[in-house]
C-alpha positions as CSV (number, residue, x, y, z in Angstrom):
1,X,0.0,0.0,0.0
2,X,1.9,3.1,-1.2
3,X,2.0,5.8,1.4
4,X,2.9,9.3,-0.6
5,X,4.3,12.8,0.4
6,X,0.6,13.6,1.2
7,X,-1.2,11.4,2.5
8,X,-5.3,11.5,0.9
9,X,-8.1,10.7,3.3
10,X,-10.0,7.9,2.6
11,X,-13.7,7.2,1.2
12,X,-14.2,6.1,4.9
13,X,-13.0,9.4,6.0
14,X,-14.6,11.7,3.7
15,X,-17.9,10.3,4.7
16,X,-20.0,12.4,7.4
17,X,-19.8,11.0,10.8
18,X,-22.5,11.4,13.4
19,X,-19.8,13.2,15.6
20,X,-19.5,16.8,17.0
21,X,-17.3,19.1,14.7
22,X,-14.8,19.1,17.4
23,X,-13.9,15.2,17.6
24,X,-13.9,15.7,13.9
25,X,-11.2,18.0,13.6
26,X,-9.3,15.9,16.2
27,X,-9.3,12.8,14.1
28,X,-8.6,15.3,11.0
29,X,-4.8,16.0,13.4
30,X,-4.0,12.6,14.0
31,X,-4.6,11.8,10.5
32,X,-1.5,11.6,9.1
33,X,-0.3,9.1,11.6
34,X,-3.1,6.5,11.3
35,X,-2.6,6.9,7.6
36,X,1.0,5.8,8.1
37,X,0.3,3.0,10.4
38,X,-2.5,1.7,8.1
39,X,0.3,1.8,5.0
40,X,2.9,0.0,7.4
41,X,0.3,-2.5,8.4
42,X,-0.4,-3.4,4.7
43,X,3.6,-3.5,4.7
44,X,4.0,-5.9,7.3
45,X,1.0,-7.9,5.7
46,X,2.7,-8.2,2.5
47,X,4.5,-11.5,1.4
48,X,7.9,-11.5,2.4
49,X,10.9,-11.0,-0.3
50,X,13.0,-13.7,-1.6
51,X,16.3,-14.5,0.2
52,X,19.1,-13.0,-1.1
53,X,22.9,-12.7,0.0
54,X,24.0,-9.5,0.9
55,X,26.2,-9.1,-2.3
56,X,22.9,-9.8,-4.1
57,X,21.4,-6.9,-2.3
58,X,23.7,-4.7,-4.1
59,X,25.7,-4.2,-1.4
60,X,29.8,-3.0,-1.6
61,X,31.9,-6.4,-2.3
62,X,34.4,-5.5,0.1
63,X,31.8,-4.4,2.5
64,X,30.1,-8.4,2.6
65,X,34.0,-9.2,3.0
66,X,33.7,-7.5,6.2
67,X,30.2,-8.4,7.5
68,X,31.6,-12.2,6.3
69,X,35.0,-12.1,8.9
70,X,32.0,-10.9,11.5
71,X,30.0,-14.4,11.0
72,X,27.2,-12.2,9.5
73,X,26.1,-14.4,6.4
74,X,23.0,-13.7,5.5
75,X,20.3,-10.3,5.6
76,X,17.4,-10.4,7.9
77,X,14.0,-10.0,6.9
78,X,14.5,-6.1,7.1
79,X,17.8,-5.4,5.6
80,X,16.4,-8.0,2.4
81,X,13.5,-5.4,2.1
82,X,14.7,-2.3,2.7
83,X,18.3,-2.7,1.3
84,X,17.7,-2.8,-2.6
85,X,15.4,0.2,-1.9
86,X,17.8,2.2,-0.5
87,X,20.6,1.7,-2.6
88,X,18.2,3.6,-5.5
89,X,18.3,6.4,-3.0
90,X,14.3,6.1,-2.7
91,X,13.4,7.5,1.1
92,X,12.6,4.6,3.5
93,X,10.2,4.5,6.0
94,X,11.2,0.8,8.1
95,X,9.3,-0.2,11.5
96,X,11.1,-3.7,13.1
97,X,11.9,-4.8,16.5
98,X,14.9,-3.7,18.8
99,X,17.1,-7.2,17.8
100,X,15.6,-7.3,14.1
101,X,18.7,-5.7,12.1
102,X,17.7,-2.2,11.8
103,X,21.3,-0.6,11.9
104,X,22.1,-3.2,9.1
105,X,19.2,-2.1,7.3
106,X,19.7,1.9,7.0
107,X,24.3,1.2,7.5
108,X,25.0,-1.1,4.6
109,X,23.2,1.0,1.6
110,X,24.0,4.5,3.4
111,X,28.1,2.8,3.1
112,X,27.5,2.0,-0.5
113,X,25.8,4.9,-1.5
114,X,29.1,7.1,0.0
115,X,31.3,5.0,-1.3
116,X,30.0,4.9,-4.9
117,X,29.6,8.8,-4.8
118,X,33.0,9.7,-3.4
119,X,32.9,13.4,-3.9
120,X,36.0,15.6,-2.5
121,X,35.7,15.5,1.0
122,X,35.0,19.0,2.7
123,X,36.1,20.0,6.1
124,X,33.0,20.6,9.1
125,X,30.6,19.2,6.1
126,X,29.6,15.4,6.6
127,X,27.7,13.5,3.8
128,X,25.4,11.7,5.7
129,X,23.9,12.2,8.6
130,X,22.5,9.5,11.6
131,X,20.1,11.2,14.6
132,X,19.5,9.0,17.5
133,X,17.7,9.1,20.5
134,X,20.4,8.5,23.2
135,X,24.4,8.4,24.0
136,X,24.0,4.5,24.3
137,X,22.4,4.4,20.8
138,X,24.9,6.7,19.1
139,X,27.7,4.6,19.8
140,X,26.4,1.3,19.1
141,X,25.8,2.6,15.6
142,X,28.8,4.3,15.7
143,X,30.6,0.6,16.8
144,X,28.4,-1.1,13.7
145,X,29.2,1.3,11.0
146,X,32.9,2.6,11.7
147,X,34.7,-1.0,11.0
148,X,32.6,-1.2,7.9
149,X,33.3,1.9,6.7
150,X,37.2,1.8,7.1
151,X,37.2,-0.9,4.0
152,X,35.7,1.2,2.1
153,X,37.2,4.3,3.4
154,X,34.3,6.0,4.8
155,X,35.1,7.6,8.2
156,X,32.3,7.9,10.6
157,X,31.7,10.3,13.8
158,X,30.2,9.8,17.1
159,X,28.3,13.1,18.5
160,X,26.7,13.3,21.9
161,X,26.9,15.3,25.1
162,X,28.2,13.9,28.4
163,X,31.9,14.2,26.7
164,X,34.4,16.8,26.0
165,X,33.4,18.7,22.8
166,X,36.8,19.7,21.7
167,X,37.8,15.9,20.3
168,X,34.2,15.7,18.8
169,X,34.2,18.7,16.8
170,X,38.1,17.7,16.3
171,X,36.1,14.0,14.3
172,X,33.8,15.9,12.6
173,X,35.9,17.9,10.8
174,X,37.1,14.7,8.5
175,X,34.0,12.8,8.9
176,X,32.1,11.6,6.3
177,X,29.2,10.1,8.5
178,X,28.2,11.7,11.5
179,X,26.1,9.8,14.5
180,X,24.4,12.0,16.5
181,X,21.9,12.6,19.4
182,X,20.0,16.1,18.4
183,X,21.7,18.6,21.3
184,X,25.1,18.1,21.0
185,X,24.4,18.3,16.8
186,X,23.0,21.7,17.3
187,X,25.8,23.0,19.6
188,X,28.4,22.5,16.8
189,X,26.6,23.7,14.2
190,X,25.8,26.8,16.6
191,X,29.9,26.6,17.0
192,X,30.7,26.9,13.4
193,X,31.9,23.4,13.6
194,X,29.7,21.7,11.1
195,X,27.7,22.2,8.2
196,X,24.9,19.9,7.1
197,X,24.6,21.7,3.6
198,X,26.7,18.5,1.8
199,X,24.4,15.6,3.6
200,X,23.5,13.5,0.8
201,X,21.2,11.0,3.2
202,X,19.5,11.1,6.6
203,X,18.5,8.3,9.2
204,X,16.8,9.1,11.7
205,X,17.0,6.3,14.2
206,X,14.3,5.2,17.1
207,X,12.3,8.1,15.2
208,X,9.7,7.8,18.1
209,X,12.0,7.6,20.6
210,X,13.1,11.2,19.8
211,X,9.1,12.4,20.0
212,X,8.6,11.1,23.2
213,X,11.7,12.7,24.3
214,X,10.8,16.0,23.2
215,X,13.5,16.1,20.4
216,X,11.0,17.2,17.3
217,X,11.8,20.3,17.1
218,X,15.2,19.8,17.2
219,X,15.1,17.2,15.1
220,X,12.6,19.6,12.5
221,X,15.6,22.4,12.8
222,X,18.3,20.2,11.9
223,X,16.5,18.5,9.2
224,X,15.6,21.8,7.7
225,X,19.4,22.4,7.1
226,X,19.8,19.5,4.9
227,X,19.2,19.9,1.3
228,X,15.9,19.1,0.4
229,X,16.6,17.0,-2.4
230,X,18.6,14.2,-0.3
231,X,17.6,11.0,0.8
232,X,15.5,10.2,4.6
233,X,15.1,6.7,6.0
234,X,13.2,6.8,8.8
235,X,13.7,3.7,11.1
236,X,12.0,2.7,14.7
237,X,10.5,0.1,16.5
238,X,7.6,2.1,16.0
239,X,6.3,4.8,13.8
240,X,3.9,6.9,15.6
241,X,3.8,10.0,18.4
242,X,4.6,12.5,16.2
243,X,6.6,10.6,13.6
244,X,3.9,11.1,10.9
245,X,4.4,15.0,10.9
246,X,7.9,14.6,10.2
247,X,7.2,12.0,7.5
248,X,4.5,14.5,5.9
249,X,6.5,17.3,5.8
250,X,10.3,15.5,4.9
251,X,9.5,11.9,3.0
252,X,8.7,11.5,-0.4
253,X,6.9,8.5,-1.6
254,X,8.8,6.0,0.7
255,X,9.5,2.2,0.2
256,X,7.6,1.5,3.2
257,X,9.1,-1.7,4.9
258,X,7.6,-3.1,8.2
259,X,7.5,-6.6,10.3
260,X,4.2,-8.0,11.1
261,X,3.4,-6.5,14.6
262,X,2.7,-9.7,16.2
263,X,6.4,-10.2,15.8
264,X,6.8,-6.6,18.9
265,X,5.9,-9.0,21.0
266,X,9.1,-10.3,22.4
267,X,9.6,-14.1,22.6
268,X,10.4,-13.9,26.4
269,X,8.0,-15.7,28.8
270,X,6.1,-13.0,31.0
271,X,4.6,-13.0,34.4
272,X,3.2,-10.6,36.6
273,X,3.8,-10.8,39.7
274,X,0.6,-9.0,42.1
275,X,2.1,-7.9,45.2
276,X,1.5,-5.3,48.3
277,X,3.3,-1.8,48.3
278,X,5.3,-2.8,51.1
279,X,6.5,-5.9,49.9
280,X,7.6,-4.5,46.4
281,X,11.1,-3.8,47.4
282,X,11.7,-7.3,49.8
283,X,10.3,-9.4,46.7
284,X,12.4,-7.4,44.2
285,X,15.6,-7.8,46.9
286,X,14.9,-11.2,46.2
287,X,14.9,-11.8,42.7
288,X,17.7,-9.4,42.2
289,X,20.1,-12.4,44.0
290,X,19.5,-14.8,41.6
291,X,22.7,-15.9,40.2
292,X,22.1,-14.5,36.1
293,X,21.8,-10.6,35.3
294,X,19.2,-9.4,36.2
295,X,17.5,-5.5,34.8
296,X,15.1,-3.6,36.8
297,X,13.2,-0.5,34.5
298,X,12.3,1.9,36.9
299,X,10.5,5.2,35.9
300,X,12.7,7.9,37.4
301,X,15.7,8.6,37.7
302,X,15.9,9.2,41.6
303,X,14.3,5.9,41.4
304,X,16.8,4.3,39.9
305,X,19.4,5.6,42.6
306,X,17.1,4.5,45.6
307,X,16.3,1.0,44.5
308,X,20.1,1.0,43.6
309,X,20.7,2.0,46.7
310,X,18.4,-0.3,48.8
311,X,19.6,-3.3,46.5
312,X,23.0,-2.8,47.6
313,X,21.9,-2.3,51.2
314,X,20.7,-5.5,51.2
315,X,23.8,-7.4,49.9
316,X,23.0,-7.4,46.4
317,X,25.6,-5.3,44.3
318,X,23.7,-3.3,41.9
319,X,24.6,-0.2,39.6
320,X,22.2,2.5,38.2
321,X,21.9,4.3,34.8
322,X,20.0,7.4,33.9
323,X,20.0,10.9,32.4
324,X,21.6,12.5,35.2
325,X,25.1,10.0,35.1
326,X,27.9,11.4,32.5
327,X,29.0,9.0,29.2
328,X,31.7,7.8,31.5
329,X,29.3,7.1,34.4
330,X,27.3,4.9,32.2
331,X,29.2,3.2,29.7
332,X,31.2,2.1,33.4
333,X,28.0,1.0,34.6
334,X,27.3,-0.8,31.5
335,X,30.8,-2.5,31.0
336,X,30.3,-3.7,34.7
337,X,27.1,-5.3,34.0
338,X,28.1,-6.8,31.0
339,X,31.2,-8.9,33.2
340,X,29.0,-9.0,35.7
341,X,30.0,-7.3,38.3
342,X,27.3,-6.4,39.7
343,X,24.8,-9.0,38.0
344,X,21.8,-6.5,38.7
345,X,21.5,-3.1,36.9
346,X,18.9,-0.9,37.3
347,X,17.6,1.6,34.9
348,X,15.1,4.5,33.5
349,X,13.5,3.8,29.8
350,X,16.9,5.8,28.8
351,X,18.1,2.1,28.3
352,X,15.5,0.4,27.0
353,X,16.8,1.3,23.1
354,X,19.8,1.0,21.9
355,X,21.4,-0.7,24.4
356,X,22.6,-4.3,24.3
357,X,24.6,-6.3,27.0
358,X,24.9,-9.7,26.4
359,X,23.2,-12.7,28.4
360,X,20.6,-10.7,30.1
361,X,18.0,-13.4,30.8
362,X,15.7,-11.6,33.1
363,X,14.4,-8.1,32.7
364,X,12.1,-6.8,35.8
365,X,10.1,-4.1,35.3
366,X,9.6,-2.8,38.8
367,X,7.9,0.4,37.6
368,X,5.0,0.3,34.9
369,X,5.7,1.3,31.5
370,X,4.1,4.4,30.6
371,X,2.6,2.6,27.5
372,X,3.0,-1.0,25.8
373,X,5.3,-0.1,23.9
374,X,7.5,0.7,26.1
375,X,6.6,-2.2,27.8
376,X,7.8,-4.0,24.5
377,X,11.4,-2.0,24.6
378,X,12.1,-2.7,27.6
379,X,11.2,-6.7,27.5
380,X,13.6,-6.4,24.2
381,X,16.8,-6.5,26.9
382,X,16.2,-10.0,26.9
383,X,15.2,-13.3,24.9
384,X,17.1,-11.4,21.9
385,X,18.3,-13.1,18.3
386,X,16.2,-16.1,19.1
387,X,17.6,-16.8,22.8
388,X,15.4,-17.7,25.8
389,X,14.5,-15.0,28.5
390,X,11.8,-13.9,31.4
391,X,9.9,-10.8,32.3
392,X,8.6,-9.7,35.2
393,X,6.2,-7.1,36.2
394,X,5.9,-6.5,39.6
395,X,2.1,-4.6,40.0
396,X,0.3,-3.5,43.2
397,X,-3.1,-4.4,42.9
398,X,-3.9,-0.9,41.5
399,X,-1.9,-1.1,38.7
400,X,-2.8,-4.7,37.5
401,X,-5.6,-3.6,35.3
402,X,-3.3,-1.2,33.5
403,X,-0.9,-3.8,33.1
404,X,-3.0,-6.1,32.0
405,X,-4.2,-3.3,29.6
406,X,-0.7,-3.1,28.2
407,X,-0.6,-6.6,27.8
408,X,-3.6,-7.0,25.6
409,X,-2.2,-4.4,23.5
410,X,1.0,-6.3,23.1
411,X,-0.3,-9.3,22.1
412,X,1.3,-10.9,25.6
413,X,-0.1,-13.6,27.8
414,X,1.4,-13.4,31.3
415,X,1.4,-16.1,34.1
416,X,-0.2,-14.1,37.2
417,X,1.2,-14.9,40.7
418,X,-0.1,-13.2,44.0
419,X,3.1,-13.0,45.9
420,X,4.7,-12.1,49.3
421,X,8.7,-12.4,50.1
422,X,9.6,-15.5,50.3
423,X,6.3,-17.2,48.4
424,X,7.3,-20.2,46.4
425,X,7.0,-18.2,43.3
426,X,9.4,-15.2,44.0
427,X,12.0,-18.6,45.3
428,X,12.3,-20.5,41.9
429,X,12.6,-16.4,40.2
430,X,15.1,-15.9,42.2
431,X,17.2,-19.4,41.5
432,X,17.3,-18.9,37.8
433,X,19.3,-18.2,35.2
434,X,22.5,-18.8,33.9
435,X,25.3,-18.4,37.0
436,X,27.6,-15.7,36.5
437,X,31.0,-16.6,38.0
438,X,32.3,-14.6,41.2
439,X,34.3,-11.5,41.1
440,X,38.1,-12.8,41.1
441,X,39.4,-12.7,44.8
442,X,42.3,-10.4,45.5
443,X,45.1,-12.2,46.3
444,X,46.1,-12.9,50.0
445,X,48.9,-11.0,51.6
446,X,51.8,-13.2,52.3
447,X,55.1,-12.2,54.0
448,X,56.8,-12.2,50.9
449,X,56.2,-9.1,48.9
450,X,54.6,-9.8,45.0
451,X,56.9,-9.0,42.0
452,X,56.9,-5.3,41.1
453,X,55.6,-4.1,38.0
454,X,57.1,-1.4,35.4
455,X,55.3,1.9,36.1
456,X,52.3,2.6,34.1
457,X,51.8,-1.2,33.2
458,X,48.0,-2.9,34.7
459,X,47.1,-6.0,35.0
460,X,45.5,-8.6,33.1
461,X,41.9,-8.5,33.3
462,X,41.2,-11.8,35.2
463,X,37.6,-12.8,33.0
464,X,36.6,-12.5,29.7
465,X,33.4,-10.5,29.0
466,X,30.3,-13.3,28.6
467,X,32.5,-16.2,30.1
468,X,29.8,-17.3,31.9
469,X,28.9,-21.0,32.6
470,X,26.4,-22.8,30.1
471,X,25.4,-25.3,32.8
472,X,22.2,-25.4,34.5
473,X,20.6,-24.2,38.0
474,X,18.3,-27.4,39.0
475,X,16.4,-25.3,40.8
476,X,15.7,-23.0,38.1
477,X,12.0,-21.9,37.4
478,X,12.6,-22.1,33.6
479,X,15.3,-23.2,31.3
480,X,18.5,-21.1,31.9
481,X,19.4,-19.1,28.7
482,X,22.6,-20.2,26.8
483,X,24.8,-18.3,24.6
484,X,25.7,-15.1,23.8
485,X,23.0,-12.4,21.9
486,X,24.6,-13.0,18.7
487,X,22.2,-14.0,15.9
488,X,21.6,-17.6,15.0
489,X,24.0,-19.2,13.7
490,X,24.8,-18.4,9.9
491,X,22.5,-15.2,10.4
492,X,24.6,-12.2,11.8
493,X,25.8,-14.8,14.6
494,X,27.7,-13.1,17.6
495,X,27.7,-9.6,15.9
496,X,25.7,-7.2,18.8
497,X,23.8,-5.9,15.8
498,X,20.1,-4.4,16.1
């Protein structure tokens, strides 16, 4: 179902409805968003391309070298539709999962596109152009794209606040892609320090992600600067909140490419657990000491702190992550978590895009979701590429009809338990999953002293990141997950990719 610069209302809509003149002009606003979701909804419907290797796609030969010495053999269902699209330079419009291959999708046609152009490179003026959401995001991109990119010598950018500005305006002055979350963007352009006059393609990333962050009129200001004629790909897990004025006033007639919705739901087995207020935080407590990783989605970032705080209190190490914490202060929190030390992170819906930490087999979502969709994003930490996972939603009896709400709207049945600390229930949650091994022990003072080391030299980290044990707890409520997030085998295996 084509969906064009403009959308047209429909028969359906052009006929009078018994409704007052003011609902009328309400559904008249949200038009151009239900028009969208209709067209990807046909999309999604749609039978499904043939398989095709990625140098069938049309993509760079010494690109699929590179993707090949990664393990990543063969395009997802997204990158096979969208990719031959793209590389005509049509706009995109692409609505998939978190874990589906998205960066993939918009990354390997933007790289041949660049590379097949190859115009003089000017200083402060990138050629393309990636907006994202969040820090996290930025760099994962960033980490896809950059390696790709050097075969074919296309240089790419990272640029994001939380970090010294000097060495990022420093990159973008010889970059030909630049990754960037909307603020920092505008402070170097305000600086003199960029110029997107020569952007030859746009992505915008997690589109809805930036709405319901307030960045739209950032995002309208800084698309306004790029020359009209280019090309836009529009990817996200969703396409709504706002995302249909952009497409209105920036997309023309897009290759609309979408997964069936049924596949939001994430493969992950769900419960909810129904609990008193006062025995949210002992119940959680004891969950959070089972021996796997364990994420807790909070709604605040002062909540984050206190149930960090009160996790730890209790003998559980925990870390949290939210707005508040600098780049450094998170990506430490995240490379802890992903060796496992602590097993238990906490963390506002800042994380629940773009971020990916392997073998996370629960996700507990102490706080509801403001929506289902966001109770989708967050379940997405876990049970990714095809690998087993839990969620748990932890619900005073208030909240259970909302959450059962959400869950009707994500197409999720959930086991219901009425818990207390120490129930049966919260016992087997709080036994499973995949054991992480202990921190390393510091070694124990003897009387004779331990060889000295040349100044400036550290030791050898002691574990390897993911070295965790495949075997199983007996105890365990449900299978323990195996493996790292890599795809399945053959299929982008062991690459971190979206």
């Amino acid at each position: 179902m084509p969906y064009g610069h403009r959308p047209s209302r429909t028969s359906a809509q052009r006929r009078p409805q018994p409704r007052g003149q003011g609902q009328r002009r309400q559904e008249q606003r949200r038009d151009p968003s239900s028009a969208l979701e209709a067209a990807l909804n046909a999309a999604a419907a749609a039978p499904a391309p043939p398989a095709a290797s990625f140098a069938e796609l049309g993509v760079h030969p010494r690109v699929v070298t590179a993707l090949a010495a990664r393990g990543i053999l063969e395009p997802f269902a997204i990158q096979t539709g969208a990719i031959p699209d793209a590389l005509t330079g049509r706009d995109i419009l692409g609505r998939a999962q978190t874990g589906s291959g998205k960066t993939l999708a918009f990354g390997l046609p933007l790289l041949t596109r660049l590379a097949a152009s190859a115009p003089p490179r000017q200083q402060k003026a990138p050629r393309a152009l990636v907006l994202v959401p969040t820090r996290e995001l930025a760099q994962q991109v960033a980490d896809v794209l950059a390696p790709l990119g050097q075969t074919i010598g296309v240089s790419v950018a990272t640029v994001y606040g939380g970090v010294a500005i000097g060495r990022q305006i420093d990159q973008v002055r010889r970059a030909d892609i630049v990754v960037a979350t909307p603020g920092r963007l505008t402070d170097l352009i305000e600086r003199h320090a960029c110029t997107l006059a020569q952007v030859e393609i746009t992505v915008l990333d997690e589109a809805d992600h930036m709405a319901d962050l307030g960045f739209l009129p950032a995002v309208t200001r800084l698309l306004d600067q790029t020359p009209a004629d280019g090309q836009r790909m529009f990817f996200s897990a969703t396409l709504d909140r706002g995302v249909g004025q952009l497409v209105t006033k920036y997309v023309t007639d897009p290759a609309l490419h979408a997964l069936p919705e049924v596949a939001e739901s994430t493969p992950a087995e769900h419960s909810l657990l129904v609990l008193r207020a006062e025995d949210k935080v002992p119940v959680a407590t004891e969950i959070a000491s089972r021996p796997g990783r364990t994420l807790f989605f909070v709604r605040t970032k002062h909540g984050a702190d206190r149930l960090a705080k009160q996790l730890s209190r209790a003998g559980v190490g925990a870390a949290a992550i939210h707005g508040n914490r600098s780049q450094s202060q998170r990506q430490r929190a995240l490379d802890a978590f992903a060796a496992g030390y602590p097993r238990v992170l906490v963390a506002t819906d800042v994380a629940a895009r773009g971020i990916h930490v392997d073998d996370v087999d629960l996700v507990v979502q102490f706080d509801p979701p403001e929506d289902h969709k966001d109770y989708l994003h967050r379940s997405g930490r876990t049970a990714r590429a095809g690998a087993s996972g839990q969620v748990i939603a932890l619900a005073e009896r208030a909240q259970v009809r909302d959450l059962l709400r959400m869950h009707a709207a994500a197409g999720i049945t959930a086991a219901r338990y009425d818990v207390a600390p120490g129930d049966h229930t919260v016992r087997e949650f709080a036994s499973s999953g995949t054991p992480i091994p202990p921190a390393p022990d510091r070694p124990l003072r003897t009387t004779t002293p331990p060889p000295r080391r040349r100044a400036g030299s550290t030791p050898r980290a002691s574990t390897a990141r993911g070295a965790a044990p495949t075997g199983r707890n007996p105890s365990a409520h449900r299978p323990a997950r195996h493996g790292g997030a890599g795809q399945n085998s053959g299929r982008n295996s062991g690459s971190g990719i979206r």
